[in-house]
C-alpha positions in Angstrom: -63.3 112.8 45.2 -63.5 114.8 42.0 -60.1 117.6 41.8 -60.7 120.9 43.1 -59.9 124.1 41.4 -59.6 127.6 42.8 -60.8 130.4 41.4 -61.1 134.0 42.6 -64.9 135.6 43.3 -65.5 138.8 43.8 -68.7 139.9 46.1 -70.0 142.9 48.1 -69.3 143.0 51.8 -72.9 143.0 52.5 -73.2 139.6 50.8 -69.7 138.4 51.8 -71.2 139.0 55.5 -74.8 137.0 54.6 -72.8 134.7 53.6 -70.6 134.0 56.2 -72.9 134.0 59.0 -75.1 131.6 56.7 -72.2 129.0 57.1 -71.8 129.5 60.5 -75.7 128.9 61.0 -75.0 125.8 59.3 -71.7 124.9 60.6 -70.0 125.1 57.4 -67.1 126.8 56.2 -67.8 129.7 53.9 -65.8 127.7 51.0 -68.1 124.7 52.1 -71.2 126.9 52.4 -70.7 127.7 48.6 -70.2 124.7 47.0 -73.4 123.7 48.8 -75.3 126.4 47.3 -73.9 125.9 44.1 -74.6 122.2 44.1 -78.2 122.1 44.9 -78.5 124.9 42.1 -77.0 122.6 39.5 -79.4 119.9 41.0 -82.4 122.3 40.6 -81.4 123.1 37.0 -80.6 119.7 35.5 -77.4 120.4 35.0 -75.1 118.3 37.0 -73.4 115.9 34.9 -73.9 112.3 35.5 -71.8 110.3 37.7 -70.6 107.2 36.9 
């Protein structure tokens, strides 16, 4: 698994709230629901680097 950094985000609490209830929809965490989104972004884009 590749290393994990943290970093600090800053959002509205409308958003932060959307979001949070998102993950719960999904039965993520709220950490987990972003990487998710994030991810399939990327994917969309072309812009996740190859794996090996």
């Amino acid at each position: 698994m590749a290393k994990k950094k943290p970093f600090v985000l800053r959002v509205d609490e409308s958003t932060l709230k959307a979001l949070e209830k998102w993950a719960a929809d999904d039965f993520r965490s709220t950490n987990g629901q972003l990487e998710f989104i994030i991810n399939n972004a990327l994917k969309a884009a072309g812009r996740l680097p190859k794996q090996d």
